[in-house]
C-alpha positions in Angstrom: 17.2 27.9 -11.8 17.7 29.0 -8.2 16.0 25.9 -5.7 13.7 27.0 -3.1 15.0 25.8 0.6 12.5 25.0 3.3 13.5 25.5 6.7 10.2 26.9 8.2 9.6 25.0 11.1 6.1 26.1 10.7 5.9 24.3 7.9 7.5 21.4 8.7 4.2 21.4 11.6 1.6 21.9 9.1 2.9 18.9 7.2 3.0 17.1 10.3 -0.8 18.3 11.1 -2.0 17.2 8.1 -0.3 13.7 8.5 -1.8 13.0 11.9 -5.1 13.8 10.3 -4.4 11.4 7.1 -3.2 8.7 9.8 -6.7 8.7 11.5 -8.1 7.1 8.8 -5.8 3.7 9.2 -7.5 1.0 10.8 -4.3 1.0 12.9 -5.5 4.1 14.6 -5.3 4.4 18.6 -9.2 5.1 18.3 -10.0 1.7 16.5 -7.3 -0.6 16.5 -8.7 -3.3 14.3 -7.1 -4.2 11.8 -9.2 -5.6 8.5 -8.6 -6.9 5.1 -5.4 -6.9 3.5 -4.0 -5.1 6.5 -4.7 -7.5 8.7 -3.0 -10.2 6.9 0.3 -8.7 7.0 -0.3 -7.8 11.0 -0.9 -11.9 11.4 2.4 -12.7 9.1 4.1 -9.8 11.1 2.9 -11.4 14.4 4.3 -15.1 12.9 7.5 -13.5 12.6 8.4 -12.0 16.1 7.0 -15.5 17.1 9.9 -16.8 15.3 8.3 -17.4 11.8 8.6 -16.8 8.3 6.5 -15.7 5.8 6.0 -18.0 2.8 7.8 -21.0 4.8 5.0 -21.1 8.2 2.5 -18.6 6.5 1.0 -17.9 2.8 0.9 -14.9 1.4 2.3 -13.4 -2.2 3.3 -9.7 -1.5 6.5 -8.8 -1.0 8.1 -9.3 2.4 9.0 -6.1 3.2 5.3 -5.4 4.3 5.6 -7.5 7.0 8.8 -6.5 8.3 7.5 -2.5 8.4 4.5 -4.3 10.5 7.0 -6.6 12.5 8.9 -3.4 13.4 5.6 -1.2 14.1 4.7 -3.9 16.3 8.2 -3.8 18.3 7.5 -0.3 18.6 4.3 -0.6 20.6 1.4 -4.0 19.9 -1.1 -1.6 20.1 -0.2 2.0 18.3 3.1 0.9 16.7 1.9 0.0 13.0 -0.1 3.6 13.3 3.1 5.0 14.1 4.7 3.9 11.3 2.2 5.0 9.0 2.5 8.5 10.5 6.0 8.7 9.4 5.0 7.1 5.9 2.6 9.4 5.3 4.6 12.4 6.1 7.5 11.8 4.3 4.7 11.3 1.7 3.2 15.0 2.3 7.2 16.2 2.8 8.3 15.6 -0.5 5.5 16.2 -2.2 5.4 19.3 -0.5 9.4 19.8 -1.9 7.9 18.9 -5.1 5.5 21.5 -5.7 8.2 23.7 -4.2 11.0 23.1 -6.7 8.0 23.5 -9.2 7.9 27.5 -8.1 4.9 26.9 -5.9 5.5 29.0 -2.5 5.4 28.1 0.4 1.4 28.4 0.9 0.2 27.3 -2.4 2.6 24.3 -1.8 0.7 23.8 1.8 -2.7 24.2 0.2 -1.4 21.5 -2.3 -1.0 18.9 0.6 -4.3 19.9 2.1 -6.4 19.0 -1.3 -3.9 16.0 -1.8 -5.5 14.5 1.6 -8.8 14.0 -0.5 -7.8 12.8 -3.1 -5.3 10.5 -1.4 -8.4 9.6 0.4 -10.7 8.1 -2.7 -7.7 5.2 -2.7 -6.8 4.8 0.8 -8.9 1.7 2.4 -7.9 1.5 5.4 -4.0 2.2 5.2 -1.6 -0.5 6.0 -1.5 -1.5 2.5 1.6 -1.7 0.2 0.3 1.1 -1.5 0.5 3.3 1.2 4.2 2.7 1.6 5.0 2.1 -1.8 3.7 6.4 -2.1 6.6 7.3 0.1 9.4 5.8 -1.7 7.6 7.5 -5.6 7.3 10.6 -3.8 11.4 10.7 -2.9 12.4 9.1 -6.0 9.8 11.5 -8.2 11.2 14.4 -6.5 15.3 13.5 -7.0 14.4 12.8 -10.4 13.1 15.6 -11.1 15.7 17.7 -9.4 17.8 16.2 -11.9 15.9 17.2 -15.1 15.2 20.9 -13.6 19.5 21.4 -12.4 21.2 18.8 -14.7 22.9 18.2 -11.2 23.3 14.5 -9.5 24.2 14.0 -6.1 25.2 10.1 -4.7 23.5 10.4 -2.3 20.0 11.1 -4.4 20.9 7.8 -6.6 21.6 5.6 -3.9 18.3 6.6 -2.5 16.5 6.2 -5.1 18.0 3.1 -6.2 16.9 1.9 -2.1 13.5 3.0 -3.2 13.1 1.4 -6.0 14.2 -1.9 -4.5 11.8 -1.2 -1.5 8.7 -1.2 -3.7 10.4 -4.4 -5.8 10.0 -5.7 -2.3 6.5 -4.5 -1.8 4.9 -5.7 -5.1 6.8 -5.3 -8.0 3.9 -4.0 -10.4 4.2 -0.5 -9.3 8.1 0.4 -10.3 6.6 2.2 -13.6 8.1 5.9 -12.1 11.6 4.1 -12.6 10.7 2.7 -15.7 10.4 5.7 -17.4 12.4 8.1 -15.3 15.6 6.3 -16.1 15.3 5.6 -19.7 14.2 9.7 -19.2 17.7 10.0 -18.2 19.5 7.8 -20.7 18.4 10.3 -23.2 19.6 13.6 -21.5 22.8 12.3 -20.9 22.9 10.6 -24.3 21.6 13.9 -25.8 24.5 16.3 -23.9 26.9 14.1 -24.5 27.6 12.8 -20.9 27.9 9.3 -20.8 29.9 9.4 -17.7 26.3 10.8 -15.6 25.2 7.6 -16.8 28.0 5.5 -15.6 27.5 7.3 -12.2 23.8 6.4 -11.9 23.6 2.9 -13.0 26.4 2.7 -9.9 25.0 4.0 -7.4 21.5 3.3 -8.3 22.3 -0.5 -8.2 24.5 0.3 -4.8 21.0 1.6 -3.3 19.3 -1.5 -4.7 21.7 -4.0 -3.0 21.4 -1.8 0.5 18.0 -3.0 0.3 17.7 -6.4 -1.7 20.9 -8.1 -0.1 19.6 -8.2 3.6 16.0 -9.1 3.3 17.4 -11.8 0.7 20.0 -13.0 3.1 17.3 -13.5 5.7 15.1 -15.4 4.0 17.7 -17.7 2.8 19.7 -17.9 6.0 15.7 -19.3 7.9 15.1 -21.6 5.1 12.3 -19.4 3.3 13.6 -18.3 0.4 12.3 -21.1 -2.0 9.5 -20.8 -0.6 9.7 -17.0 -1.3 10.2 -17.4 -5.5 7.1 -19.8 -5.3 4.8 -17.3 -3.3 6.3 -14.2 -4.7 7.3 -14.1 -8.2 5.8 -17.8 -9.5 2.4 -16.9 -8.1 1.9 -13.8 -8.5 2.6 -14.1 -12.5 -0.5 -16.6 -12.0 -2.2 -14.1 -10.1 -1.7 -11.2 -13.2 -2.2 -14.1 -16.1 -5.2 -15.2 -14.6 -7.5 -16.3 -17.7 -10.7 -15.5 -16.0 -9.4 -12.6 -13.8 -7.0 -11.4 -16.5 -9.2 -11.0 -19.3 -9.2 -8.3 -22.0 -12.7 -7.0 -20.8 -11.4 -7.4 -17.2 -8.4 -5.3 -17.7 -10.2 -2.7 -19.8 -13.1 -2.4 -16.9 -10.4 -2.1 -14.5 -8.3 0.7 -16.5 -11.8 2.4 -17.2 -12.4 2.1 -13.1 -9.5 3.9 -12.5 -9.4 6.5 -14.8 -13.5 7.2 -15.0 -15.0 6.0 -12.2 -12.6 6.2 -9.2 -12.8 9.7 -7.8 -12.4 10.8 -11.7 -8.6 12.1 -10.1 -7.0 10.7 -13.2 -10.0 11.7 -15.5 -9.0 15.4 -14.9 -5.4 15.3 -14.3 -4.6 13.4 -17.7 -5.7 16.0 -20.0 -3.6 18.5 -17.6 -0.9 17.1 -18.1 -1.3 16.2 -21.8 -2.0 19.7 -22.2 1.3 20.9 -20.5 3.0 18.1 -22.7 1.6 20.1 -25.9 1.4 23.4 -24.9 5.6 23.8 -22.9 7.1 20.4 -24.6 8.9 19.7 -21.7 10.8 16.6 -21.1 9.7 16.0 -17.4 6.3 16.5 -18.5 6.2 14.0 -21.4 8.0 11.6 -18.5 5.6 12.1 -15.8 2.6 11.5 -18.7 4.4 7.8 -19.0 4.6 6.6 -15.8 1.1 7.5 -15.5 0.2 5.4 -18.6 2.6 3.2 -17.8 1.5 2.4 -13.6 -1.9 2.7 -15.2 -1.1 -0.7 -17.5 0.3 -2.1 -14.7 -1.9 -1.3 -12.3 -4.7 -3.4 -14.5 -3.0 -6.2 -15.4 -4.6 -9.0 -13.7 -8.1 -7.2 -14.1 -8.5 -6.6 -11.0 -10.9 -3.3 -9.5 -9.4 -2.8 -6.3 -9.5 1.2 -5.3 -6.1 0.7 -3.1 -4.3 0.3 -6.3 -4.5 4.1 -7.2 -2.3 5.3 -4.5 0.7 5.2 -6.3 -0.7 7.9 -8.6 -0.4 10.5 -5.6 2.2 11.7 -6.3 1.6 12.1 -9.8 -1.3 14.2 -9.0 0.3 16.6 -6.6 2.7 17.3 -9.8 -0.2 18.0 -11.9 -1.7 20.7 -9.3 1.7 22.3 -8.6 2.1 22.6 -12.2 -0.9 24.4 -12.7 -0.5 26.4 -9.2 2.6 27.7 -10.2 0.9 29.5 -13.4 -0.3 31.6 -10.5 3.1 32.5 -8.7 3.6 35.7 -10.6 0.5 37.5 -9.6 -0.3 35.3 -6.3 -0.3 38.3 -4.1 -3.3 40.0 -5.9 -5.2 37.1 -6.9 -8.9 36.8 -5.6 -8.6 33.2 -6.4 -5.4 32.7 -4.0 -6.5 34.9 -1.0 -10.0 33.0 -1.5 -7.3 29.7 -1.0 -6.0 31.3 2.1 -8.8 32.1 3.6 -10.8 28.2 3.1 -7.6 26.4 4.4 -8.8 27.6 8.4 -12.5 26.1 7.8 -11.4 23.0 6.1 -8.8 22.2 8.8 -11.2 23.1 11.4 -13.8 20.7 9.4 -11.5 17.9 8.8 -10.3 18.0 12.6 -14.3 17.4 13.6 -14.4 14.7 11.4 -11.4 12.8 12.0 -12.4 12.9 16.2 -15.8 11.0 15.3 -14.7 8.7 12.3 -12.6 6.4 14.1 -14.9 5.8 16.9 -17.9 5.0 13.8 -15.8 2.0 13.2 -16.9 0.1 15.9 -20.6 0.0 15.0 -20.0 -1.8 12.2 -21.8 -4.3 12.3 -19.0 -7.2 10.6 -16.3 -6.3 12.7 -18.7 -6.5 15.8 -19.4 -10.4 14.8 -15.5 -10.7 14.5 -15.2 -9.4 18.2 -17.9 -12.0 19.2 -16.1 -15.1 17.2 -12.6 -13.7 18.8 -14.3 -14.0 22.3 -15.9 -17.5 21.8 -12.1 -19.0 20.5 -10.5 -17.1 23.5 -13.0 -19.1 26.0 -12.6 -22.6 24.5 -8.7 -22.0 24.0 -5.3 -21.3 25.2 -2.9 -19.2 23.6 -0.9 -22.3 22.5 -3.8 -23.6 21.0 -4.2 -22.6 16.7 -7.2 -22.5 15.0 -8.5 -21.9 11.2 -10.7 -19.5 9.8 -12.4 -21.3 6.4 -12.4 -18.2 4.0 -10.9 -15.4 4.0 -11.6 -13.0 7.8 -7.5 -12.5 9.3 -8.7 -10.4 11.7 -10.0 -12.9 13.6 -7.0 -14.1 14.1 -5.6 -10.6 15.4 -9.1 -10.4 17.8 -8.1 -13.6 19.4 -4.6 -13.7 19.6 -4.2 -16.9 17.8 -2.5 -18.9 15.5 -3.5 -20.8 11.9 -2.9 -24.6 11.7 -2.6 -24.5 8.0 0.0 -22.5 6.2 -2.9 -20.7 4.6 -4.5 -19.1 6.9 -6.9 -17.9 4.2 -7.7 -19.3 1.1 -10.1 -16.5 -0.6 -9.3 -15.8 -3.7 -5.7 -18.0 -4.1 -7.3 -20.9 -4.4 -8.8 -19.7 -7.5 -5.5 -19.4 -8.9 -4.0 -22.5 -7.4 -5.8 -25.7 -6.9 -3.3 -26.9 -4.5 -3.7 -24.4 -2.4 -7.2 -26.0 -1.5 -5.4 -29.7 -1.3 -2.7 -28.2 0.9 -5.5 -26.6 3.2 -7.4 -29.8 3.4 -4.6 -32.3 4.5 -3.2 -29.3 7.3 -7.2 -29.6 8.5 -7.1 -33.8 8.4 -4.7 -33.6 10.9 -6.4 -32.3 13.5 -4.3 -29.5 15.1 -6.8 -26.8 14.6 -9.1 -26.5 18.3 -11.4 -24.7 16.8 -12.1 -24.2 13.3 -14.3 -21.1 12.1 -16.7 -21.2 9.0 -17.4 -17.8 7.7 -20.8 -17.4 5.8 -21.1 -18.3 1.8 -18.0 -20.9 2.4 -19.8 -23.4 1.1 -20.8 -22.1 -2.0 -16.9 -20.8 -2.9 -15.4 -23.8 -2.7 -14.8 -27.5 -2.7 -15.6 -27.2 1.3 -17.9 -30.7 1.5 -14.5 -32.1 2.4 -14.1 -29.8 5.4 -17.7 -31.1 6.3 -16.9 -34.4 6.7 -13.9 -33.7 8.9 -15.9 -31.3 11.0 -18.7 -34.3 11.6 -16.4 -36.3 12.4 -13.8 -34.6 14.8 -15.6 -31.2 15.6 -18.5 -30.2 17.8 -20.2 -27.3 16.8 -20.4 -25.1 19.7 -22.3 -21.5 18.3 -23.1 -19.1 15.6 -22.0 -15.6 15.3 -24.1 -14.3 12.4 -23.9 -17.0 9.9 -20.8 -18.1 10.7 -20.4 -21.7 11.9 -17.7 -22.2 15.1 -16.4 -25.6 15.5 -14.6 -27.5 18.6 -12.5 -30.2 18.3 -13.9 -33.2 20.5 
C-alpha cells in the first residue's frame, strides 16, 4: 500500500485547535485553576516532591508514579498554567496520531479532521476533569496503536517504532498497570505474523528493542525511587495494594464487575454499545487480522477495566483510540465516492457551526466552575487554615477533599493525606492515620461532612476534645485548631 504523508501545516493547526478546545475542559485550565478529585491528589504528591518528597515514602497514594512526575514537571513549567500545558501537548499528540490513524486507514485529509472533531465528544463522556492517568495513558495507546498497525498494513518495522512503543508501554506500566491490554494483544498479533511468514528474526528484533524502550523508561524512575529510599515503599503502595484494591471481596464482586462492564458498554455514552458490533461486523464481513486484534484489546481493556467492580466513567478513556479506528474504518468505505457524496459535503459544511459552537461553549464553561457550590466551601476552608497558619505549619483533612490542600498551600501531617476509600481496603491505613493525628503536628485539622458515619472517626473525636478548639463551620464541615 502506498502511506499517506501529512505535511499540511494547516492541519497540523486544526489539530492544535481542537486540542486547546479539549484542554478547556481540565480543571487545570487558566480560567479555573482548581484542581479536584483524583487530579488533585497527584498535584499535592507532585507539590511533596519539588518540596523534596517522595511519593509512597512522605505521601500515600497507589497509582503509578509517573503521574506525579508529568505534574511535578507541569508545575516547574509554570504553578499556575503548567499542568494545563502539559495536558495540551497530551492531548494533541492524542488527536495527532489518531489523526495518522485514520489517515493510514485511507481516510483524507478532511474526513480524518472531521474524525478528531467527533472524537472530542466522545472523548468527552470519559473525561472528568483531565489530569487523570487516563488521559495520559490515551497518548502513549494512540502512538503504539498506530506503529502497530503500520506494521500489520506494510509488514515493515522500524527501531525506532519498537523502542517507542516498548517506552509506551512502560509509561502506562508506570501509570496503572490495568490498561496495557493494546500490548497484550498487539504483540501476540505479531508472534503469529511472523510465525506465519516464516520470520522469526522480526521477532527477535521486536522483543529487543521493545524491551530497550521499556528500560529507557522503567530504569530511571526505578533508580529514583530506590536511590530516596522509596522504593519499598513503592511495591507496597503500587503493586501489593492495588491487587487488594482489584480483589476487593465486596468491591470486586461478580455482580460488581458485571454492573461495571454493563456501565461501560450500555450506559456510558453507549460509545462501545455502537462501536462493538462495528467492529465485529468488519471482523466477519473483511476477516482481517488487525481487525480481529483491535476487537481483543477492546474485550480485553474492557475485562480489565472492570476488574475491581468499580463504575468510574474516567476509566473509558483508553478506548479512544479504539473508537477513532472504528470511525475511520467505516469513513474510509466513503473515500472512493467522497467528492460526490451528499453525506460528506453535508460533513464539510457542519464542521464551521460546530467549531463556532464549541468555541462559545468552551469561553463560558470554565468560568461555570466557580459557582459550584463545593468548591466554593473549599475556597472558604482554604482561607480560614491560611489565617490561623503559616506556611510551615501542616494540617489534615479527615476524608477524602485534596484540594484543600492545593487552596491553602499546605501540607498533610499524616502520610495519608486522605483516607476515603483505602481504608476500606486496608485497616491499617486507619491505625496509621490515627497514631500520625495522636501526635499532634497537625494545626488544624478539617472534618469533612458524613466523616463520621465512614469510619472508625470516634477516635479522632477524642483527640480533637482534647487538643483542638473548634474554631468554625464551612458547610458541614468541622475546622479544628490545635490549642
Amino acid at each position: 500500500m502506498v502511506l499517506q504523508k501529512t505535511n499540511n501545516i494547516a492541519i497540523h493547526i486544526y489539530i492544535f485547535f481542537c486540542s486547546v478546545l479539549m484542554s478547556l475542559f481540565a480543571t487545570s485550565n487558566p480560567f479555573s485553576l482548581i484542581n479536584v478529585g483524583d487530579s488533585s491528589v497527584y498535584v499535592y504528591i507532585a507539590k511533596v516532591i519539588i518540596n523534596g518528597g517522595m511519593p509512597y515514602r512522605d505521601t500515600f497514594d497507589h497509582k503509578g508514579p509517573l503521574i506525579y512526575l508529568i505534574d511535578a514537571l507541569g508545575l516547574m513549567l509554570d504553578e499556575k498554567t503548567g499542568i494545563w500545558i502539559v495536558e495540551l501537548f497530551s492531548i494533541y499528540i492524542t488527536f495527532l496520531f489518531v489523526f495518522k490513524m485514520a489517515h493510514l486507514l485511507q481516510c483524507n485529509e478532511f474526513l480524518s479532521c472531521f474524525i478528531i472533531t467527533l472524537g472530542i465528544f466522545i472523548l468527552l463522556i470519559y473525561f472528568q476533569g483531565g489530569n487523570l492517568t487516563e488521559e495520559y495513558a490515551c497518548a502513549f495507546i494512540a502512538i503504539s496503536l498506530y506503529y502497530f498497525l503500520l506494521f500489520f498494513y506494510t509488514g515493515i518495522v522500524e527501531i525506532h517504532q519498537i523502542i517507542i512503543n516498548g517506552a509506551s508501554f512502560a509509561a502506562v506500566c508506570m501509570l496503572r498497570p490495568n490498561m496495557i491490554a493494546l500490548w497484550i494483544v498487539m504483540c501476540m498479533g505479531i508472534v503469529f505474523v511472523c510465525m506465519k511468514d516464516n520470520r522469526k528474526i522480526v521477532i527477535l528484533q521486536w522483543v529487543k528493542w521493545f524491551v530497550t524502550g521499556i528500560l529507557a523508561i522503567m530504569m530511571p524512575i526505578l533508580i529514583w525511587l530506590v536511590a530516596n529510599g522509596a522504593f519499598d515503599a513503592f511495591i507496597d503502595d503500587y503493586i501489593i495494594f492495588n491487587m487488594m484494591y482489584s480483589s476487593d471481596s465486596e468491591m470486586a464482586s461478580f455482580e460488581n464487575v458485571i454492573g461495571a462492564i454493563k456501565f461501560f458498554i450500555f450506559d456510558c455514552g453507549h460509545v462501545l454499545l455502537v462501536g462493538i458490533p462495528f467492529l465485529f461486523y468488519f471482523c466477519i464481513k473483511q476477516n482481517k487480522l488487525e481487525d480481529w486484534l483491535c476487537l481483543g484489546v477492546v474485550l480485553l481493556s474492557v475485562i480489565m477495566s472492570c476488574i475491581s467492580g468499580r463504575k468510574s466513567a474516567h476509566y473509558g478513556m483508553i478506548f479512544y483510540p479504539l473508537i477513532v479506528y472504528v470511525m475511520a474504518r467505516v469513513f474510509s468505505r466513503f473515500v472512493s465516492f467522497q467528492n460526490k457524496s451528499a453525506m460528506v459535503k453535508c460533513i464539510k459544511v457542519s464542521i464551521i457551526p460546530v467549531c463556532i459552537l464549541f468555541t462559545i461553549f468552551f469561553v463560558f464553561m470554565p468560568w461555570l466552575s466557580f459557582l459550584n457550590k463545593e468548591i466554593e466551601e473549599d475556597k472558604q476552608i482554604a482561607t480560614l487554615v491560611q489565617s490561623v497558619t503559616s506556611k510551615e505549619d501542616r494540617i489534615s483533612v479527615c476524608g477524602n477533599n485534596n484540594t484543600i490542600y492545593l487552596l491553602s498551600n499546605r501540607e498533610s501531617a499524616s502520610k495519608y493525606s486522605y483516607q476515603f476509600p483505602i481504608a476500606n481496603i486496608n485497616s491499617n491505613v486507619w491505625k496509621e492515620y490515627f497514631d500520625d493525628i495522636k501526635k499532634l503536628t497537625a494545626k488544624v485539622i478539617i472534618v469533612l461532612p458524613g466523616t463520621y458515619e465512614t469510619y472508625p472517626y470516634k477516635q479522632i473525636a477524642t483527640v480533637l476534645k482534647d487538643s483542638y478548639i473548634l474554631i468554625g463551620h464551612v458547610g458541614k464541615t468541622e475546622v479544628y485548631l490545635l490549642k
